[in-house]
C-alpha positions in Angstrom: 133.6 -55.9 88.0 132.3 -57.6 85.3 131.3 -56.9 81.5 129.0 -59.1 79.0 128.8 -58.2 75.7 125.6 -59.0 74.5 125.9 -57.5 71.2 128.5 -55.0 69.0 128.1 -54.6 65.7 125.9 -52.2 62.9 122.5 -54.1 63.3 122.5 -53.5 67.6 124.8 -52.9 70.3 124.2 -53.2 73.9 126.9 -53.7 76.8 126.3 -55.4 80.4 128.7 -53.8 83.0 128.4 -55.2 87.0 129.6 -54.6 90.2 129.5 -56.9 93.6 126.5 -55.2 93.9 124.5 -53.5 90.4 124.3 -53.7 87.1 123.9 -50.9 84.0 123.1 -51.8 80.4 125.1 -49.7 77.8 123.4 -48.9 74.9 119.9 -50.6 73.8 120.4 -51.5 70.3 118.6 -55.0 70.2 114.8 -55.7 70.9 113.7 -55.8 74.4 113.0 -59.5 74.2 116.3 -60.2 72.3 118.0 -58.4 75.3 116.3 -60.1 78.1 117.1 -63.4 76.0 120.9 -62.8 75.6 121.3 -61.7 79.3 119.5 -65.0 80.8 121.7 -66.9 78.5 125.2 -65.2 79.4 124.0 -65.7 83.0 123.0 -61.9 84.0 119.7 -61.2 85.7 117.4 -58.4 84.2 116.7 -57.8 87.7 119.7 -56.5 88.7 119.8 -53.9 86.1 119.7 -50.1 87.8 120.1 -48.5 84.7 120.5 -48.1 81.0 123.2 -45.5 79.5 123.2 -44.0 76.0 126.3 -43.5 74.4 124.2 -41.5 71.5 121.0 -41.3 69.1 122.1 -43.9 66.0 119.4 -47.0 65.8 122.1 -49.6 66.3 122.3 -48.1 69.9 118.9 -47.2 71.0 116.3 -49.4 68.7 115.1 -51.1 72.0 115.0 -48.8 74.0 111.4 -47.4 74.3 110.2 -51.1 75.4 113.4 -52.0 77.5 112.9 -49.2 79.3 109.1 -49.3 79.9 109.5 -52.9 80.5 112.2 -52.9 83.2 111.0 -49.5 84.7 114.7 -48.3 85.1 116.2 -44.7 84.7 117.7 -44.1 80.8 120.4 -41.9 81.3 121.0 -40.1 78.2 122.2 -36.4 77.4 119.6 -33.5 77.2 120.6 -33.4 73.3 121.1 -37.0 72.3 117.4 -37.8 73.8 115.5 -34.9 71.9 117.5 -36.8 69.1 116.2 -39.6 70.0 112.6 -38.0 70.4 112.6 -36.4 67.3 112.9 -40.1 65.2 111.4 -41.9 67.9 107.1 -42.3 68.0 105.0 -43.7 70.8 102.0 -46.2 70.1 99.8 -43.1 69.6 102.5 -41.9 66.8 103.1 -39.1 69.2 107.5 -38.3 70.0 108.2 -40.9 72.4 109.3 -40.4 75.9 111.0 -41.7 78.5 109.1 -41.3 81.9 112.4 -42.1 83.9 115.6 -40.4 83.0 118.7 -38.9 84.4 120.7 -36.3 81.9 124.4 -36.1 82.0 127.1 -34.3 81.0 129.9 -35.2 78.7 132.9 -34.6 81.2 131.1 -35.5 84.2 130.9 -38.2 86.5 127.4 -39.7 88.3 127.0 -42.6 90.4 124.5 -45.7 89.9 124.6 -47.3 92.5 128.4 -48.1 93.5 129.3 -47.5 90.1 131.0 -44.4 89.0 130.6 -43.6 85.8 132.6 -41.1 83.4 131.1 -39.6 79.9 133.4 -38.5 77.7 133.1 -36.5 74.1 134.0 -38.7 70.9 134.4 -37.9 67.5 131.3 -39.3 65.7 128.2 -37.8 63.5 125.4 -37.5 66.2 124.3 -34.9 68.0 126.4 -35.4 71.4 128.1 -39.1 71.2 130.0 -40.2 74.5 132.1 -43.0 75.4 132.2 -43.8 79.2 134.6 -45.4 82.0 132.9 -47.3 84.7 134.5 -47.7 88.2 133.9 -49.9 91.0 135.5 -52.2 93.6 138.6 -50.5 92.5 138.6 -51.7 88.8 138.0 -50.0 85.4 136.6 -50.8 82.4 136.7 -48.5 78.9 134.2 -48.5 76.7 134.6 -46.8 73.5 132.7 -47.5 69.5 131.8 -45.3 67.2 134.5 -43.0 66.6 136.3 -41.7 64.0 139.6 -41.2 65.4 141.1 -40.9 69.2 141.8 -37.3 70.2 144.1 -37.2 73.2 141.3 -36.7 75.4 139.7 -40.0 74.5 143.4 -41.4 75.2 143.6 -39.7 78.8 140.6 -41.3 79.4 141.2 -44.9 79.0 144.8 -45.2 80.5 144.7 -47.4 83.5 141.9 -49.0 82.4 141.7 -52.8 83.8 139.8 -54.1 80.8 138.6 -52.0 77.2 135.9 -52.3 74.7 137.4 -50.4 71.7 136.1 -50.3 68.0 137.8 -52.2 65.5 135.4 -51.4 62.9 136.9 -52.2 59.3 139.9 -52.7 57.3 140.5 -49.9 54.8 141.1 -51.7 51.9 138.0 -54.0 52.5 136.2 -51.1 52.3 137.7 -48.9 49.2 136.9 -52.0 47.7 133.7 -53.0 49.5 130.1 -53.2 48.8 129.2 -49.3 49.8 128.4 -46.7 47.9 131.1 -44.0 47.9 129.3 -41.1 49.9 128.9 -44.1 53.0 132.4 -45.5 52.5 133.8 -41.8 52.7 131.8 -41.4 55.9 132.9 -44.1 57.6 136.4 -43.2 57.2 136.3 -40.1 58.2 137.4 -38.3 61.2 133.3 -38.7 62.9 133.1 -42.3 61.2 134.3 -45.7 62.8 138.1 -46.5 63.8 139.8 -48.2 61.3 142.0 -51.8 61.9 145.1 -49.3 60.9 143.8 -46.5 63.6 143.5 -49.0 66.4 146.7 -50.4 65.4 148.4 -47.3 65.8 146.6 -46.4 69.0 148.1 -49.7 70.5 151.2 -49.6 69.3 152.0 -46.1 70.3 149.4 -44.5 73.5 148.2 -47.6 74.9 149.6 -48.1 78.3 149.2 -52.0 78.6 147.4 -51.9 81.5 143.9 -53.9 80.8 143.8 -57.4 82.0 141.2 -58.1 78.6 140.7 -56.1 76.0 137.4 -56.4 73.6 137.4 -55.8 70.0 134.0 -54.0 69.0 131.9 -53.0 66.0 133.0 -55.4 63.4 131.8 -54.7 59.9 130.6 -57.7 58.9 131.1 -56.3 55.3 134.2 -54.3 55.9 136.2 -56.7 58.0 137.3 -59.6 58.8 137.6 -61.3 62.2 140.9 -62.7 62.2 142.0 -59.3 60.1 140.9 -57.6 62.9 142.5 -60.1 65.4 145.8 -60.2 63.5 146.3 -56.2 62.9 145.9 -56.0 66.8 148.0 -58.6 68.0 150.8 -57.4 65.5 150.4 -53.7 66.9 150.4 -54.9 70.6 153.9 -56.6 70.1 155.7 -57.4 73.2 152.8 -55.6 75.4 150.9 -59.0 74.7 153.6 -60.7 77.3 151.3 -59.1 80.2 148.2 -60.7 79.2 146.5 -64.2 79.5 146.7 -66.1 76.2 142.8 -65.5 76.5 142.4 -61.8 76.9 142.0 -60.0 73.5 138.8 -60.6 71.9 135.9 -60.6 69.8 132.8 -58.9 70.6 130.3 -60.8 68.2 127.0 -59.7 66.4 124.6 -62.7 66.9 125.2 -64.1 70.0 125.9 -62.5 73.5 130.1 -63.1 74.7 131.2 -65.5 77.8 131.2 -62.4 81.1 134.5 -61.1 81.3 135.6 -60.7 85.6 138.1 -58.7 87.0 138.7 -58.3 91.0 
């Protein structure tokens, strides 16, 4: 398998995830062209692509996803609830609620198939309507991928042990943002427990649940107000301790904003 980031932060996210023999794009947070751009630059074909996946309804997830998805003329699959979200903000060129002609709804708890790739949805704590993260499985590898969350429930936990690589928010440092540039209501959202993962949450999540298993893991969702980089990096490698002796000196890090990350491979 094989993951490209092509973007993670609060102005667009979207995720690449391949097997030996498909390709689904997570999340649809960057303009159709600015997509198709980032993929032929990290060396993925548009052509490949089966499917696109919704995590949930926020703009940073789904702002091109009308176009992407006319363009490429693949299935969106989405929940029932997160796409009449997504309707309901959403217009058409004739200002009418926008549609999506191809789609597959899932269920939160379920697995589907696309094409030799098995996907799992799973519930996470965040303010939309029905926000999932996912597992994908194929060629007998999996990858986690997890943002927008407030905290990690044991059920999030369950779901990313044995996981062979993990995308996980790393959103911001809580002092950064007590003393940051957001007004109070917006700072006391995202800390809360449907908000983003803190530095300190992650930390804690690696230092105590994490089973050590990915070969890479990927730090997501960086405020670029809220955070730093090398905070983030630090905090991380601190928590990870002597867990860090089973990875490559290469394998934690940092999904990036602007451009699209070098494909990550396992198997």
């Amino acid at each position: 398998m094989r993951m490209t980031v092509l973007a993670s932060g609060s102005r667009g996210n979207a995720t690449v995830l391949s097997s030996s023999t498909a390709s689904i794009l997570v999340d649809a947070g960057i303009s159709c062209r600015e997509t198709l751009k980032r993929m032929k630059s990290a060396g993925e074909d548009p052509h490949k692509l089966k499917a696109i996946v919704i995590s949930h309804e926020h703009q940073d997830h789904v702002a091109g996803l009308q176009v992407l998805a006319r363009k490429l003329k693949i299935p969106v699959y989405i929940t029932e609830a997160t796409y009449q979200s997504w309707r309901r903000s959403t217009k058409d060129p004739e200002g009418k609620p926008a549609k999506l002609e191809r789609r597959e709804h899932f269920l939160a708890g379920r697995s589907f198939n696309i094409a030799d790739i098995t996907v799992t949805a799973f519930t996470i704590p965040h303010d939309a309507v029905d926000p999932c993260g996912f597992t994908f499985k194929a060629d007998g590898v999996k990858i986690g991928v997890v943002t927008d969350l407030g905290y990690l429930p044991y059920s999030v936990k369950d779901h990313l042990r044995r996981c062979d690589g993990l995308m996980i928010e790393s959103n911001h440092d809580l002092e950064m943002l007590r003393n940051g540039p957001y007004p109070w209501m917006v700072k006391q959202r995202v800390m809360s427990r449907v908000g983003h993962l803190s530095n300190a949450a992650l930390a804690e999540f690696f230092a105590t649940d994490y089973d050590g298993q990915a070969a890479f893991l990927v730090l997501a969702h960086l405020s670029e107000h809220n955070n730093h980089p090398e905070v983030a990096r630090k905090t991380a490698y601190k928590a990870l301790g002597g867990k860090m002796n089973l990875f490559q000196s290469c394998a934690l890090t940092l999904a990036q904003q602007d451009h699209p990350l070098q494909p990550l491979c396992l198997g």
